[in-house]
N, C-alpha and C positions, 0 to 999 in steps of 0.2 A: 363699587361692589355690584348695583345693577346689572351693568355692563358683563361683568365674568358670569352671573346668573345665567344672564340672556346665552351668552355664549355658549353656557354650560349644556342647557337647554337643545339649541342646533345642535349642537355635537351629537347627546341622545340623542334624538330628534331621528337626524342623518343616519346614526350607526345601530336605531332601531329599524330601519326600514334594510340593513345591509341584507345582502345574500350569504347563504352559504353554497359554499362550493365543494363539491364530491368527484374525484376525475374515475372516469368511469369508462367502458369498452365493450363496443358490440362486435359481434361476430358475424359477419356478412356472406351470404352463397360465396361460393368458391374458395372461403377460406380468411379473406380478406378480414382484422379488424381494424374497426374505427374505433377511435380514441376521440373524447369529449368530454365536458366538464356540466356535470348539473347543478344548477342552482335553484334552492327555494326559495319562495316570498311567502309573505306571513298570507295565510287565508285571505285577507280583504284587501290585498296590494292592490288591487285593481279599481277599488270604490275609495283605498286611503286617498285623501286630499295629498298635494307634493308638496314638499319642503322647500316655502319658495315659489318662484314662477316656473309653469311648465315647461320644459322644452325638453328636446331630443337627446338629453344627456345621458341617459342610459334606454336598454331596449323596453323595457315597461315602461318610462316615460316617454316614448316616440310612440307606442302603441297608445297609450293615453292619448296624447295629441290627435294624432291619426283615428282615432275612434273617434274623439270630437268632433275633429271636423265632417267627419264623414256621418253622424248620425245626425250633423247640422245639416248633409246636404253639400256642402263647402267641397266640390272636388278639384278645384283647382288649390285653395290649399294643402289640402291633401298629397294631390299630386304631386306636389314641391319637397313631400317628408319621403323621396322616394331617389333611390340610385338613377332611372332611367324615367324621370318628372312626364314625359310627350309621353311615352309608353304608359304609363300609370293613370294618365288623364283621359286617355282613349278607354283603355279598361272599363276603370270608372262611369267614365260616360256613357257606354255601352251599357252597360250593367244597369245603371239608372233609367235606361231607356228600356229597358226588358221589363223589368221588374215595377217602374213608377217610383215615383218623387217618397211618397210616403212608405211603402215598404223597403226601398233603400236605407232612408234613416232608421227605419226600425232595425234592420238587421244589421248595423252597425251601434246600438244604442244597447243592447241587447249584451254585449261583452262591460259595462255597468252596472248589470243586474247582481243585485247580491247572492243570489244562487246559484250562478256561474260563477266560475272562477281559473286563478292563473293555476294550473297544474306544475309548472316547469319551466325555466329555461336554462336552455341545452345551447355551451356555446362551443365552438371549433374557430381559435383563432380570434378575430375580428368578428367574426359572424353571432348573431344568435338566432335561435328558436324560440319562440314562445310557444306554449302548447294550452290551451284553453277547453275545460271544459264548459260547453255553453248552453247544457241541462236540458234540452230538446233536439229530439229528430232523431237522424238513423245516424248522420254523419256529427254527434253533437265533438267529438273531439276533432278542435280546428288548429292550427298551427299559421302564425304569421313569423316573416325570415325579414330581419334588418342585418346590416353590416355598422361596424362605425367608422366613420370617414372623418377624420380630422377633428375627431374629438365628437364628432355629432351621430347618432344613430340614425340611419336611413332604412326604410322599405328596400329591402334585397332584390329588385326587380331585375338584374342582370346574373345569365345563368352562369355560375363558375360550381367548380369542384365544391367546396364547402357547402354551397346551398345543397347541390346533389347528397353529399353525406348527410346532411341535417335532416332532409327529404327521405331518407333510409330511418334515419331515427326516428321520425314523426311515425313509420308506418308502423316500425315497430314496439313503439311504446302503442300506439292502436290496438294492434296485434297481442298485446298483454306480454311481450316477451321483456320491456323493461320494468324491473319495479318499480314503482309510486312515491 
């Protein structure tokens, strides 16, 4: 009887954390629309502890990781939660070097914070959107793109159509033309 409790438990657990999904269609210059599906996460997706051990099994859990590692500093793990790893660790490394050791981690630590939070993810396909607001600056609404690849969600760092569409959508949820 335990045993079916605990069970019971994970299942809640799991399908309190679920998304929901709304298919939805932007209208693009020229006439063009896209077609994409939103999904919410409850307000504190982002600080909730995960079900389990973390890993890249969906795109708020890869974001989770990949923030991790990155406000650790960790860019060659990092690098590894990514479609094109060499590309992503150059980035990275660049980026660290511009900016310094400790403001790197800051600004990856910072998507933890409880007054930020996940606005959205917007998927087409394999691909998804995260859309974050992250409560400071001019540019506070940020947008990270994964794919899933064989069951695991990666850093979208290779440019196809889909990333391009999601890239339409990120502006214009910016722009106030999607609603909330």
């Amino acid at each position: 009887m335990r045993s079916l409790t605990f069970l019971a438990v994970l299942v809640f657990a799991a399908t309190s954390q679920a998304q929901t999904g709304e298919s939805r269609s932007l209208e693009l210059e020229g006439g063009k629309r896209l077609s994409y599906t939103l999904h919410s996460h409850p307000a504190d997706a982002h600080t909730a502890p995960p079900v389990g051990e973390l890993a890249p099994t969906s795109a708020l859990n890869a974001a989770k990781l990949l923030n991790l590692h990155l406000s650790a500093g960790d860019i060659e793990a990092a690098a590894l939660l990514s479609n094109a790893p060499r590309r992503r660790f150059d980035v990275l490394r660049d980026y660290r070097a511009a900016v310094g050791e400790e403001e790197f981690k800051q600004v990856f630590a910072r998507y933890f914070y409880p007054e930020n939070r996940l606005l959205a993810e917007i998927a087409i396909g394999k691909h998804r959107l995260l859309i974050w607001d992250l409560n400071e600056g001019v540019n506070r609404i940020a947008g990270q793109y994964f794919v899933e690849i064989e069951g695991k969600y990666l850093l979208d760092d290779v440019p196809n159509e889909a990333r391009t569409n999601l890239r339409w959508v990120l502006e214009a949820y910016r722009a106030g033309k999607i609603a909330r």
